[in-house]
N, CA, C and O atoms as a DFTB+ gen file, in Angstrom:
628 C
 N C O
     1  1       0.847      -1.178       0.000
     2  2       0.000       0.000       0.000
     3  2       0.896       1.245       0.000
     4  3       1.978       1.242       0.587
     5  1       0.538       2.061      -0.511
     6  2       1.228       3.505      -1.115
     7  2       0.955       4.258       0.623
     8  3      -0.012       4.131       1.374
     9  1       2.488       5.182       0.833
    10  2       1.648       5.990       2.188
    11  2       2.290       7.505       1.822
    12  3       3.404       7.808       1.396
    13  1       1.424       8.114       2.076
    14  2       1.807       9.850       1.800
    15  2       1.423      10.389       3.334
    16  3       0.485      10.246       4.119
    17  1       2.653      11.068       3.298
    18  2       2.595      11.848       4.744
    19  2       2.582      13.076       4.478
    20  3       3.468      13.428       3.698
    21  1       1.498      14.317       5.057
    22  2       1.673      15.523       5.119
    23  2       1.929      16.397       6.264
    24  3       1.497      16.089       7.375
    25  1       2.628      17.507       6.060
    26  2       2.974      17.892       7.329
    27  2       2.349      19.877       7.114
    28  3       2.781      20.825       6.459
    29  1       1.354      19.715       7.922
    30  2       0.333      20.620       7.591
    31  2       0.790      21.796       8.550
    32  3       0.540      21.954       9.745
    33  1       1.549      22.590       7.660
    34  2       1.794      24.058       8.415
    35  2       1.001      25.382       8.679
    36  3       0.799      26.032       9.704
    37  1       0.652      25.529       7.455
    38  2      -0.210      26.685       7.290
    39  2      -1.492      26.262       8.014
    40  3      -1.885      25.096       8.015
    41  1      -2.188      27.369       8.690
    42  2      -3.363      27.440       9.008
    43  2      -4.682      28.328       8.296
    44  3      -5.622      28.842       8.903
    45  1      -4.440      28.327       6.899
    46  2      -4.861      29.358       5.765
    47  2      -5.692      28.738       5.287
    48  3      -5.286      27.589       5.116
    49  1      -6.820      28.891       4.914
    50  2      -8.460      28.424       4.259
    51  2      -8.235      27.812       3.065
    52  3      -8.897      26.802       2.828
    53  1      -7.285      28.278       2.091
    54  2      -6.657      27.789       0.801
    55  2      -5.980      26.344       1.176
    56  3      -6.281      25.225       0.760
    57  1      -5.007      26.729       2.064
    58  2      -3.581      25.619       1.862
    59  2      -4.758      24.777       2.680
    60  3      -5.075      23.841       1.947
    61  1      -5.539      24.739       3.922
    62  2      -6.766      23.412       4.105
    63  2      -6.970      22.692       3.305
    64  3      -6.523      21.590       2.986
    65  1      -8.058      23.673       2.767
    66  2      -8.478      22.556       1.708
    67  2      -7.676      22.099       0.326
    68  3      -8.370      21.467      -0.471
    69  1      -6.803      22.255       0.088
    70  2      -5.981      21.149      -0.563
    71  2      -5.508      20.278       0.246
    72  3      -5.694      19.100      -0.059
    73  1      -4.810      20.567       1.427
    74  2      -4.281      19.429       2.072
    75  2      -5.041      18.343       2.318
    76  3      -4.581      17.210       2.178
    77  1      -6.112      18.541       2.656
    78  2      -7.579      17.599       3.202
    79  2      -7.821      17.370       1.586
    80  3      -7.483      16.241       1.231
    81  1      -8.217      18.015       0.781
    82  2      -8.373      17.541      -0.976
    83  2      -7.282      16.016      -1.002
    84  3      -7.625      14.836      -1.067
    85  1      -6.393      16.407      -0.952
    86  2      -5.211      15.234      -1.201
    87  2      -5.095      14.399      -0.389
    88  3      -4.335      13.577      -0.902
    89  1      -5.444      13.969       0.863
    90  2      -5.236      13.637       1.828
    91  2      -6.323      12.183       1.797
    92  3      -6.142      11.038       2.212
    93  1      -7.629      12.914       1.028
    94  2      -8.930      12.382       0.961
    95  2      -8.917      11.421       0.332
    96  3      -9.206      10.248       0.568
    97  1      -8.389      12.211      -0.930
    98  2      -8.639      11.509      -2.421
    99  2      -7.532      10.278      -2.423
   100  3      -7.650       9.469      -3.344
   101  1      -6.458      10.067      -1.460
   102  2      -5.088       9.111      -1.420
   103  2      -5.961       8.104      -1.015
   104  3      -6.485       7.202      -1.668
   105  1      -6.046       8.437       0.321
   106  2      -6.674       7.325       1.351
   107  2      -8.085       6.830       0.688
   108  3      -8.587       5.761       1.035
   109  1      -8.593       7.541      -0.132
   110  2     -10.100       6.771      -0.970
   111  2      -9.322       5.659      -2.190
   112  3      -9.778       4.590      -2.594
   113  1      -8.222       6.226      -2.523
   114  2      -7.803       5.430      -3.126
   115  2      -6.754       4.278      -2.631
   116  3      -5.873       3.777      -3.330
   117  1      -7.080       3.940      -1.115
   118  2      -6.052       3.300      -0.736
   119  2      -4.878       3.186      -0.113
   120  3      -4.421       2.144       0.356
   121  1      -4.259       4.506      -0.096
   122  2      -3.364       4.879       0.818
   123  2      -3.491       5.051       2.043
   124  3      -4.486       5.448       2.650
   125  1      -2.496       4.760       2.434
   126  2      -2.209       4.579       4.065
   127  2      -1.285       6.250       4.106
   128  3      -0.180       6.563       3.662
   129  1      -2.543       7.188       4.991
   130  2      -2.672       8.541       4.626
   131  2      -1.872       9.231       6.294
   132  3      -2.142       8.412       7.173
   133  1      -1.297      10.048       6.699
   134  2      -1.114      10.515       8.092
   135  2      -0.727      12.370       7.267
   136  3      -0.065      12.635       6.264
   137  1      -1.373      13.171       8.096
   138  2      -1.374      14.373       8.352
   139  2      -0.584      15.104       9.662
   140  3      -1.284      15.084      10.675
   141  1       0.270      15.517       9.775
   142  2       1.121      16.030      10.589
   143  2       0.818      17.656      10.969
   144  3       1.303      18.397      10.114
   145  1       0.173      18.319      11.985
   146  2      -0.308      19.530      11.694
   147  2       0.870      20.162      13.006
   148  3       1.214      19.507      13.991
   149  1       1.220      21.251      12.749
   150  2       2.013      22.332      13.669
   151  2       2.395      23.530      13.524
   152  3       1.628      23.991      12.679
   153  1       2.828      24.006      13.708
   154  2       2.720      25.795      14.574
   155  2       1.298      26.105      13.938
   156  3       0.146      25.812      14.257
   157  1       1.697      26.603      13.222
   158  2      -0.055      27.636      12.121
   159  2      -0.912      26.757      12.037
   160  3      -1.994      27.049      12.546
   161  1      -0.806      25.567      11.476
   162  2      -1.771      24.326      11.289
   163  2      -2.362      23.808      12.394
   164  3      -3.255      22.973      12.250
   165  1      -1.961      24.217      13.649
   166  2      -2.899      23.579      14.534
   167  2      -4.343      24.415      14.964
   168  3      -5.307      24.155      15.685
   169  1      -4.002      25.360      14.256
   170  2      -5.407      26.128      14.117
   171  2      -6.717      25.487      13.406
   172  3      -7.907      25.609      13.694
   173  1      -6.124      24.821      12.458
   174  2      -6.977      24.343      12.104
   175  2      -8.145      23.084      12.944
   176  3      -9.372      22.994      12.978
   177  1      -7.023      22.264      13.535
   178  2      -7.827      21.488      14.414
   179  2      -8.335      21.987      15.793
   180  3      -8.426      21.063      16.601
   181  1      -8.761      23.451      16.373
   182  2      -8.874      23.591      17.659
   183  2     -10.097      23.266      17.473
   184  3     -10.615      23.292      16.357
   185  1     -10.684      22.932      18.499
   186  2     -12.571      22.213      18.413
   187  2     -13.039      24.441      19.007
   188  3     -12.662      25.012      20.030
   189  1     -13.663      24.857      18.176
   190  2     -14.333      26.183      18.924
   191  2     -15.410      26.179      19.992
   192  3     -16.029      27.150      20.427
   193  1     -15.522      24.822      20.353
   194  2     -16.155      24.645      21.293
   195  2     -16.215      24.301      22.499
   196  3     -17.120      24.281      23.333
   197  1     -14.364      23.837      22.495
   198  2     -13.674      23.816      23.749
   199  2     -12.491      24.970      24.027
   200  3     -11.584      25.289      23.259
   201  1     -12.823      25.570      25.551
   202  2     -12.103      26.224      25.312
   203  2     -11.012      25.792      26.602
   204  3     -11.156      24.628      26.978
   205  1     -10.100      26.477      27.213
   206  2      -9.221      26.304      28.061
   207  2      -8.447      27.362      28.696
   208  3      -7.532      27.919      28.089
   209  1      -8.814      27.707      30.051
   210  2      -8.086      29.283      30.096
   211  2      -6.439      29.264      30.052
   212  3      -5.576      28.438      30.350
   213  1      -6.448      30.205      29.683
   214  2      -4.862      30.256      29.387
   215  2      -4.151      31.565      30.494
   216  3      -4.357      32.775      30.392
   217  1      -3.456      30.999      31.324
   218  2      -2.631      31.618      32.223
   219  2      -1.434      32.872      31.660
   220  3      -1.441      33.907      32.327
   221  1      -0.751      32.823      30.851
   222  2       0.713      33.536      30.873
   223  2       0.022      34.381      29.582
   224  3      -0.666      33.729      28.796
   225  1       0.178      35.626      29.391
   226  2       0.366      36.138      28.737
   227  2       0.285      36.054      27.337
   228  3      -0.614      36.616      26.711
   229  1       1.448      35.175      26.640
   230  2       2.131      34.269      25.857
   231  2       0.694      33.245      24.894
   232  3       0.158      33.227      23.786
   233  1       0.618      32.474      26.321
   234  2      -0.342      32.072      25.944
   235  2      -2.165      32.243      25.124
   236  3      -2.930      31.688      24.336
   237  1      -2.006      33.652      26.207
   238  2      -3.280      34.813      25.596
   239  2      -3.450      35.156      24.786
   240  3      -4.596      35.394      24.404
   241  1      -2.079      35.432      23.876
   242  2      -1.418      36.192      22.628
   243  2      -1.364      34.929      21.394
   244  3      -1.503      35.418      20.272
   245  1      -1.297      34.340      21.394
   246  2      -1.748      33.054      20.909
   247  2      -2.902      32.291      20.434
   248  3      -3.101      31.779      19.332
   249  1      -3.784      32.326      21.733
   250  2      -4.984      32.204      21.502
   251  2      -5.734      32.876      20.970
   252  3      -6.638      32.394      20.288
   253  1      -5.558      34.251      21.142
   254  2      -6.076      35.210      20.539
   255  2      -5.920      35.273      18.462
   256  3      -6.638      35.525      17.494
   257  1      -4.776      34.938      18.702
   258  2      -4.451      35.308      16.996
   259  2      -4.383      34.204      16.069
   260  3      -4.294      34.409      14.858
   261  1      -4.433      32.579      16.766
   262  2      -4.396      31.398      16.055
   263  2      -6.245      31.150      16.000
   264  3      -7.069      31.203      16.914
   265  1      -6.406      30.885      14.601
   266  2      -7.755      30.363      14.554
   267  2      -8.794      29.611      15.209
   268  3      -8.311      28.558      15.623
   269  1      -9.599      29.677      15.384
   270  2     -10.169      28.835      16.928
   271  2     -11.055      27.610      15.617
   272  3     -12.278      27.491      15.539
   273  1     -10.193      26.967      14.871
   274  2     -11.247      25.858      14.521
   275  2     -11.062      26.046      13.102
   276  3     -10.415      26.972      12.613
   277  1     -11.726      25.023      12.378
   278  2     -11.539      24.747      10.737
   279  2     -12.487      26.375       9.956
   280  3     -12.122      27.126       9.052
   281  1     -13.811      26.380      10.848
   282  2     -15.115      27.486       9.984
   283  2     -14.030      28.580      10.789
   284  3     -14.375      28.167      11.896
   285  1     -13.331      29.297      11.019
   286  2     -12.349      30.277      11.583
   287  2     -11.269      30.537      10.558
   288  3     -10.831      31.686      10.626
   289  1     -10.761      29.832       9.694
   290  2      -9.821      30.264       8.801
   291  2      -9.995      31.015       7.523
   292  3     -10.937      31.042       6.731
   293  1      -8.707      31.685       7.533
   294  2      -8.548      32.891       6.176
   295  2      -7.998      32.374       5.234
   296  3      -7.333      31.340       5.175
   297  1      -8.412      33.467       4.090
   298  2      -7.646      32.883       2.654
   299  2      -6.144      33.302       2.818
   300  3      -5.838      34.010       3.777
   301  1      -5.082      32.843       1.809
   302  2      -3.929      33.527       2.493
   303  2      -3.246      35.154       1.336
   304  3      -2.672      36.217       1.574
   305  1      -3.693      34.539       0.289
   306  2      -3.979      35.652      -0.671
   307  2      -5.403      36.731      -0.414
   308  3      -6.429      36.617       0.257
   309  1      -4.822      37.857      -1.371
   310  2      -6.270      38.213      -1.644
   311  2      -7.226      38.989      -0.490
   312  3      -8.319      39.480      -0.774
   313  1      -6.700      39.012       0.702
   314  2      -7.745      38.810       1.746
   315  2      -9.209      40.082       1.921
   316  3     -10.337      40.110       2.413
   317  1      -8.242      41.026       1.136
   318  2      -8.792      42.338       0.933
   319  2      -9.930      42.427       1.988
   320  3     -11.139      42.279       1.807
   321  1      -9.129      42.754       3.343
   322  2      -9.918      42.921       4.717
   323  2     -11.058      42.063       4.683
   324  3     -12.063      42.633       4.258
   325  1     -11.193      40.991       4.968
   326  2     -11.816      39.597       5.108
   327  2     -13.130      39.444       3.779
   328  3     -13.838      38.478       3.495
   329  1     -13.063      40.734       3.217
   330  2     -14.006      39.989       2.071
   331  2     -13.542      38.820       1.000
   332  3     -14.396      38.125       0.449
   333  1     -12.232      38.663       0.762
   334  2     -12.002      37.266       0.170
   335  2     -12.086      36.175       0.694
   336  3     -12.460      35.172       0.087
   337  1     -11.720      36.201       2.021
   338  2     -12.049      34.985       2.630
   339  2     -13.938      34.613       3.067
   340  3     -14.323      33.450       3.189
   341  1     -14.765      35.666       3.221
   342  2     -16.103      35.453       2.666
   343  2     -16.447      35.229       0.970
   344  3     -17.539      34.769       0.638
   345  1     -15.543      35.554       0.084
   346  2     -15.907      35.167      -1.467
   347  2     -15.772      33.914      -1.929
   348  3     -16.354      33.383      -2.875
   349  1     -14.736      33.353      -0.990
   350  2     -13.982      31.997      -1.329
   351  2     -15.246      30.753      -0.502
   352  3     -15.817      29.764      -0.962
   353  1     -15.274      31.298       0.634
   354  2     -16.180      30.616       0.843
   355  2     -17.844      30.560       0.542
   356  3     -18.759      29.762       0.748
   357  1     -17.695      31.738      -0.001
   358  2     -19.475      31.152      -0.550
   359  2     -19.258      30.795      -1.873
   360  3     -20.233      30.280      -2.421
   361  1     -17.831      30.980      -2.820
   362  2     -17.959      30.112      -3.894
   363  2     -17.708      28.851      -3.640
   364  3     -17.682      28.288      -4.734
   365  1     -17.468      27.940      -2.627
   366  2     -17.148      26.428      -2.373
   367  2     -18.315      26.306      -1.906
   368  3     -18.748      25.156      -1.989
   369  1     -18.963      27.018      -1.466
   370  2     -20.887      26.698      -1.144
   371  2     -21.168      26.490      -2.180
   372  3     -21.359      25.323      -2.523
   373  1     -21.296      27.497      -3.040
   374  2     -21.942      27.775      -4.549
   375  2     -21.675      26.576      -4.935
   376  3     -22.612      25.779      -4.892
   377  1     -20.070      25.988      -5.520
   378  2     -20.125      24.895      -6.174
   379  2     -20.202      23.052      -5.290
   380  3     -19.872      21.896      -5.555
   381  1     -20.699      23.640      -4.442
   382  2     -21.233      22.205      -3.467
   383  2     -19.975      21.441      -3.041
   384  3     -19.789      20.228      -3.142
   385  1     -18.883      22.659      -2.391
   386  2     -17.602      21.647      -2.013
   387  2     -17.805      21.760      -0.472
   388  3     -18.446      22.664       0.065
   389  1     -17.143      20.670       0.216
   390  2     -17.516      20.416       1.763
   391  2     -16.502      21.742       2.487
   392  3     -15.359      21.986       2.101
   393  1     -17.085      22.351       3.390
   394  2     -16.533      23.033       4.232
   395  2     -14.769      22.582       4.990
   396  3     -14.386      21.417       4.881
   397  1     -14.275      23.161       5.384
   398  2     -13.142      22.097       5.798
   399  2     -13.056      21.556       6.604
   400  3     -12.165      20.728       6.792
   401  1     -14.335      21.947       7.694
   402  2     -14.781      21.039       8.922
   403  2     -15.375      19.855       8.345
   404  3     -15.295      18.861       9.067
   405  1     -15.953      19.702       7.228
   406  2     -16.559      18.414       6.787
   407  2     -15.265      17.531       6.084
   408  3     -14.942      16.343       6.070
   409  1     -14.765      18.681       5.564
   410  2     -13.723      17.764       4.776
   411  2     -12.514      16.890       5.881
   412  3     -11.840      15.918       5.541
   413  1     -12.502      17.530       7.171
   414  2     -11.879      16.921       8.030
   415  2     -12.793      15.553       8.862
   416  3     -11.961      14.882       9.473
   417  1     -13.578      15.238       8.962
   418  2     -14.645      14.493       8.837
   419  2     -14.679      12.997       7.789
   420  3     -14.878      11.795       7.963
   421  1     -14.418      13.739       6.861
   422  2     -14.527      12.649       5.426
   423  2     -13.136      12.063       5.509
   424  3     -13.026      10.857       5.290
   425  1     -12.110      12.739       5.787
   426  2     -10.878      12.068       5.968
   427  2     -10.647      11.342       6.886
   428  3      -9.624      10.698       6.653
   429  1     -11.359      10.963       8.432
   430  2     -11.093      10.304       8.929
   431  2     -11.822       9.342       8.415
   432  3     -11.108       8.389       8.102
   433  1     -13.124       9.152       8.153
   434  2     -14.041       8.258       7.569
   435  2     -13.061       7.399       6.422
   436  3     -13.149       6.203       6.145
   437  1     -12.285       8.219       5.966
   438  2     -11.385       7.560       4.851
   439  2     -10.406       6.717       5.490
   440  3      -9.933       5.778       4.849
   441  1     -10.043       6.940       6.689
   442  2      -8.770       6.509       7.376
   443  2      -7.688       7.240       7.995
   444  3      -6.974       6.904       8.940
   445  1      -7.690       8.554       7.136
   446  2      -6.286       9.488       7.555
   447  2      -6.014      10.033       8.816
   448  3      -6.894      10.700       9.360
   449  1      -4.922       9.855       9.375
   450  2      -4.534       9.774      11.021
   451  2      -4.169      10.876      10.929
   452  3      -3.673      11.299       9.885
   453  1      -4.330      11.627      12.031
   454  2      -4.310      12.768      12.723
   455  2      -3.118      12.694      13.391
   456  3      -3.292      12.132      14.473
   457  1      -1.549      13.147      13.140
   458  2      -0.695      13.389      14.441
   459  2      -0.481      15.335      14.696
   460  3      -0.125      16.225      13.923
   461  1      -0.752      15.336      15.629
   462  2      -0.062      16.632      16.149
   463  2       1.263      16.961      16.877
   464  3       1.514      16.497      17.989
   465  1       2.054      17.735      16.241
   466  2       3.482      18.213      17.146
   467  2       2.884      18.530      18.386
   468  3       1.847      19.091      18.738
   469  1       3.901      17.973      18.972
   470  2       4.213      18.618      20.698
   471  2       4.837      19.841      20.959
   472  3       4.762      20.415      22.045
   473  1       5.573      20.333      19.792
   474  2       6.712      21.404      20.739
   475  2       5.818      22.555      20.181
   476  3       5.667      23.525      20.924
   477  1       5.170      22.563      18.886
   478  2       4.405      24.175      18.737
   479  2       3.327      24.438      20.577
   480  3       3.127      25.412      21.302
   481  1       2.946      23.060      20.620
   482  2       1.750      22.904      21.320
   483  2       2.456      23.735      22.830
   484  3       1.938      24.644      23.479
   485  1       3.402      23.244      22.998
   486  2       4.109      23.787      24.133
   487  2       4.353      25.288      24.219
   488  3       4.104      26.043      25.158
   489  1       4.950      25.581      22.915
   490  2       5.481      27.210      23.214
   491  2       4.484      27.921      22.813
   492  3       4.727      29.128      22.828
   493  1       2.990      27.502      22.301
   494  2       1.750      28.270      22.001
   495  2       0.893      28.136      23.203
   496  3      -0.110      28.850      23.224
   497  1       1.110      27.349      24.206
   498  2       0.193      27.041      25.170
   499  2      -0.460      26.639      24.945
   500  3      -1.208      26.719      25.920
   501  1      -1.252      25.730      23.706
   502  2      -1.895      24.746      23.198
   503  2      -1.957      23.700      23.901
   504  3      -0.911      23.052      23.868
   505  1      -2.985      23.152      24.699
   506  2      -3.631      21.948      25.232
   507  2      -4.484      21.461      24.515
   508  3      -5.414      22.045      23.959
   509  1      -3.968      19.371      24.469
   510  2      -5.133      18.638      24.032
   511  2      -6.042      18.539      23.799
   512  3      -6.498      17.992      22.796
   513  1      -6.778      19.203      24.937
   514  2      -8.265      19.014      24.844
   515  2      -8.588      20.336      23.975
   516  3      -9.764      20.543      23.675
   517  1      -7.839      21.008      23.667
   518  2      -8.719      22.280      22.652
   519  2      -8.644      21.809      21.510
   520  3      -8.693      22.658      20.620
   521  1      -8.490      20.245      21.035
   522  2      -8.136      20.129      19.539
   523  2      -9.680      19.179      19.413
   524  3     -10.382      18.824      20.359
   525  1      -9.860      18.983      18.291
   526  2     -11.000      17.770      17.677
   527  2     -10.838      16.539      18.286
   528  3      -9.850      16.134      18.900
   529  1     -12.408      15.693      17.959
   530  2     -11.963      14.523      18.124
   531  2     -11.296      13.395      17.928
   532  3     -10.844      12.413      18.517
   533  1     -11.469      14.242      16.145
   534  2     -10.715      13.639      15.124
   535  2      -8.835      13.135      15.550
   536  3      -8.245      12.093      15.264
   537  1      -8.466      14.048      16.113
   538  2      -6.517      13.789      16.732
   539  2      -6.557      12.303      16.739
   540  3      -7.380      11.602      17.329
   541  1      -5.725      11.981      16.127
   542  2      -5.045      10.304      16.565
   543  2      -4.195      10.467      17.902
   544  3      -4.358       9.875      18.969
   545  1      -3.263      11.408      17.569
   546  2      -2.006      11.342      18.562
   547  2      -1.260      12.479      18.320
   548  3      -0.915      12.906      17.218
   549  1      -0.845      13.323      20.289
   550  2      -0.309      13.772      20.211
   551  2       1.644      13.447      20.348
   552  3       2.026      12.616      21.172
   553  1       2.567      14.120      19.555
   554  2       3.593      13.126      19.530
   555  2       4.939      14.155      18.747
   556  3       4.661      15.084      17.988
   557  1       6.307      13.790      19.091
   558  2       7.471      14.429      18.460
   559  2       7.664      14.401      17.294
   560  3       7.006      13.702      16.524
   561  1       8.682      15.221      16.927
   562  2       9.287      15.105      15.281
   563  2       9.588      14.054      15.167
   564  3       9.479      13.716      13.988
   565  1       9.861      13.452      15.654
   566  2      10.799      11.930      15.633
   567  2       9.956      10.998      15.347
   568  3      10.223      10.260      14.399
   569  1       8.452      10.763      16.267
   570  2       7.458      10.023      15.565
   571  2       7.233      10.627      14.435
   572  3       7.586       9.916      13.494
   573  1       6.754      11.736      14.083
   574  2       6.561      11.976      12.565
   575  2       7.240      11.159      11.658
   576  3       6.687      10.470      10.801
   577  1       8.540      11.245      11.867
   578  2      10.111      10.773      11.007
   579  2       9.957       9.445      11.016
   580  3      10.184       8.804       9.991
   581  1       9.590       8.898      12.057
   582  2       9.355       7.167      11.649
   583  2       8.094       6.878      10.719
   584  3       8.045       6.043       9.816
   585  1       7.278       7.579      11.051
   586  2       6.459       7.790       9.821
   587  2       6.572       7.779       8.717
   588  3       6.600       6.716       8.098
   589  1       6.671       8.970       8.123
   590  2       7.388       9.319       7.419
   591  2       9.058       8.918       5.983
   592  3       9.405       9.239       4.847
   593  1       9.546       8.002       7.220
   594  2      10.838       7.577       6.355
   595  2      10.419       6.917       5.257
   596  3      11.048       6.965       4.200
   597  1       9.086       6.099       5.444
   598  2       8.627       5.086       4.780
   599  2       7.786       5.261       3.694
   600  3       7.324       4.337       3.024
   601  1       7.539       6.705       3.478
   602  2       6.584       7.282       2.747
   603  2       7.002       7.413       1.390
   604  3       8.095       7.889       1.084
   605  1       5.967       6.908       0.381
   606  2       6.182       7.160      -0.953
   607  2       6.158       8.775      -1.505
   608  3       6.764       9.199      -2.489
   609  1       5.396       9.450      -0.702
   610  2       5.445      10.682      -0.924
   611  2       5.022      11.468       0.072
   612  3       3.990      11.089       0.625
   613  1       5.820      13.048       0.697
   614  2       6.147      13.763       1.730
   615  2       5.940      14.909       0.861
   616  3       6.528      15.354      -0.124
   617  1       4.614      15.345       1.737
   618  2       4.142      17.223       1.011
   619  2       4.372      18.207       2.301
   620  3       4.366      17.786       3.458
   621  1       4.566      19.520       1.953
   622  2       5.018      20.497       3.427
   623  2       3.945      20.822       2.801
   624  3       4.122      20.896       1.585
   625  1       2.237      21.187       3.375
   626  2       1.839      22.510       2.915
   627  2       1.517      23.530       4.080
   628  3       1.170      24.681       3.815
């Protein structure tokens, strides 16, 4: 079986949904799929419905400016004071494409494992429980890398 590992940086409405696009379409076809999300990218997985107070400062500053969840993200072009990132998304309405909360959804349904870095999680003040249910595992570069070594194909997006 074919395995593609991604290591999901950006936390940008664009670079999502391709990553989850590709991610989908592997593992529908069979691949043995893992998603690697950290610093910016873990925005994407915070659940907006859990929250967690955050003590230091640091942490405040963080929370504040990292996306609280998949329906929370911007385009990374274009943004022209958030009306592109409202254009983009009502044209993926318009043409009946899944939100990226759904599309994160369909990928596990597909199989694709969820790992999250530890060390963004640390110096952002990022706790477990503010992420989805979806997370396989939280875990080091190093698990990634064993992952990874084995992979037919390795995308940064």
């Amino acid at each position: 079986m074919p395995k593609l590992a991604l290591v999901v940086f950006s936390g940008e409405l664009d670079k999502a949904f391709v990553a989850f696009t590709i991610a989908s379409r592997a593992a529908a076809e069979g691949w043995d799929v893992l998603m690697f999300f950290t610093f910016w990218g873990l925005g994407i997985i915070r659940d907006p419905d859990r929250s967690v107070q955050k003590t230091t400062q640091v942490e405040k500053v963080f929370d504040a400016a990292l996306p609280r969840g998949a329906d929370d993200l911007r385009i990374s072009q274009m943004t022209m004071s958030e009306l592109g990132t409202t254009l983009m998304k009502e044209q993926m309405s318009a043409k009946r494409m899944l939100p990226i909360r759904e599309m994160m959804r369909e990928a596990k349904e597909f199989g694709v494992r969820f790992l999250v870095c530890n060390i963004p999680m640390e110096l952002m003040g990022i706790r477990k429980e503010e992420f989805v249910d979806e997370v396989d595992e939280i875990c080091s570069v190093g698990r990634y890398l064993e992952e990874a070594k084995d992979a037919d194909l390795n995308l940064f997006i």
